[in-house]
C-alpha positions in Angstrom: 8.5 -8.1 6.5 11.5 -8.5 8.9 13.6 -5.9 11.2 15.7 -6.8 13.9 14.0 -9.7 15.8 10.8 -9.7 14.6 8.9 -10.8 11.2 5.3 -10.4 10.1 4.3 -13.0 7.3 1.2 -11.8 5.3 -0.9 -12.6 2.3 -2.9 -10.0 1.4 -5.6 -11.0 -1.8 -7.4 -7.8 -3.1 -10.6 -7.8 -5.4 -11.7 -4.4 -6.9 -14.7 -3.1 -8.8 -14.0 -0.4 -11.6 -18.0 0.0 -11.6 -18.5 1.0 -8.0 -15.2 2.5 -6.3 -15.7 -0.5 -4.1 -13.1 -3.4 -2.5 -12.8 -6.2 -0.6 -9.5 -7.3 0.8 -8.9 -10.3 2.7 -5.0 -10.3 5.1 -4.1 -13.1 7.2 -0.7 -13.9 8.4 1.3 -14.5 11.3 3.9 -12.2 13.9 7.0 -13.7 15.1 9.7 -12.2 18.1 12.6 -13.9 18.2 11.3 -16.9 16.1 8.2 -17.6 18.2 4.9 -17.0 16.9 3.6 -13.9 19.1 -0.1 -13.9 17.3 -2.3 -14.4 13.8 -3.7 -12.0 11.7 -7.0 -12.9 9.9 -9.7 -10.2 9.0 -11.4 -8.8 5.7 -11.5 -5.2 4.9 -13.9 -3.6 2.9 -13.3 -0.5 1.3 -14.1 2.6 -1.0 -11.5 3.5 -3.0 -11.1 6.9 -5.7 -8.6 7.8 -8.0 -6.4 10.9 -7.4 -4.0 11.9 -10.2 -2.2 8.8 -10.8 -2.8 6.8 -7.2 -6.1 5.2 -5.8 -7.0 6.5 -2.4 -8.3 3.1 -0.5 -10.8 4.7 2.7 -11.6 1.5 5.2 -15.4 0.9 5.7 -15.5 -2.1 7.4 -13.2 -4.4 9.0 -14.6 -8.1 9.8 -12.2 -10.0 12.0 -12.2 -13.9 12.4 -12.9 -14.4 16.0 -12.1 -18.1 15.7 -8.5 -17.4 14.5 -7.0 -13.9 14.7 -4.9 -13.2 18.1 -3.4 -10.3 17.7 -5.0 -7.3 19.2 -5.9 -3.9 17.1 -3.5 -2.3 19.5 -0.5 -4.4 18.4 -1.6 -4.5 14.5 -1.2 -0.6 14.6 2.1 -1.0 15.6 2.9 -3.6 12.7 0.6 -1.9 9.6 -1.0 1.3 8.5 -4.6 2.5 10.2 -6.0 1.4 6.8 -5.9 -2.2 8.2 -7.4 -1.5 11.9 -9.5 0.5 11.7 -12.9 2.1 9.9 -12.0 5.8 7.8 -8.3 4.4 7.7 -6.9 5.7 4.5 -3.8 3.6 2.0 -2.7 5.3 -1.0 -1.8 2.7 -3.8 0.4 3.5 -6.9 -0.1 0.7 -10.1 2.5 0.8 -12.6 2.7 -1.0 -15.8 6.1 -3.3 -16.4 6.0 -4.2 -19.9 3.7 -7.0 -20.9 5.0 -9.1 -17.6 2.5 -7.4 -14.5 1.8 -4.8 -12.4 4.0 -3.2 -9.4 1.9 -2.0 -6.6 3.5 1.1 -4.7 3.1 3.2 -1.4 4.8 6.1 -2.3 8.0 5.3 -3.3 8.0 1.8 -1.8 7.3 -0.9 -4.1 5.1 -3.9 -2.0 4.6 -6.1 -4.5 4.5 -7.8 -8.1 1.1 -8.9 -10.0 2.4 -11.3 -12.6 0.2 -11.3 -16.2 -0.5 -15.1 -17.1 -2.6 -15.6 -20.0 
């Protein structure tokens, strides 16, 4: 994500259970001003998460941050990402859509984030 003079570089890998309405995601990535590297983002979020009409309702549980490598404080992540990433009872609704036989787009709202590719 860029704007202006600043870019935050993430990878975000989820892994869902249909069973238990329970997730783990793990984000790590890195925030730049002006092309230097301000701080690093590394911390797994668990999750519950339900299904309301045709979006899932992700609900933070617990947030485990990697003391050895993330920088950036919770302060300055609020600024950069939704509460669902900072802190515990933050809330993310996620929108999956079908695209033909090729993946999955994953929306907030209207805002597409990104593309799950089907390989087989």
């Amino acid at each position: 994500m860029s704007h202006k003079d600043t870019q935050l570089n993430l990878l975000i890998d989820f892994l869902s259970s249909q069973d238990n309405g329970m997730g783990i995601l793990t984000v790590s990535g890195t925030y730049f001003e002006n092309d230097k590297k301000i701080g690093v983002i590394r911390r797994l979020v668990k999750y519950d998460w339900v299904l309301l009409n045709s979006s899932y309702r992700l609900s933070t549980t617990e947030i485990r941050k990697s003391s050895r490598d993330e920088t950036l404080s919770d302060e300055d992540l609020e600024l950069l990402l939704p509460g669902f990433f900072t802190h515990i009872g933050g809330k993310f609704d996620l929108t999956i859509a079908t695209v033909d036989n090729a993946g999955y787009v994953f929306s907030a709202g209207v805002r597409p984030l990104f593309f799950c590719e089907v390989t087989n």
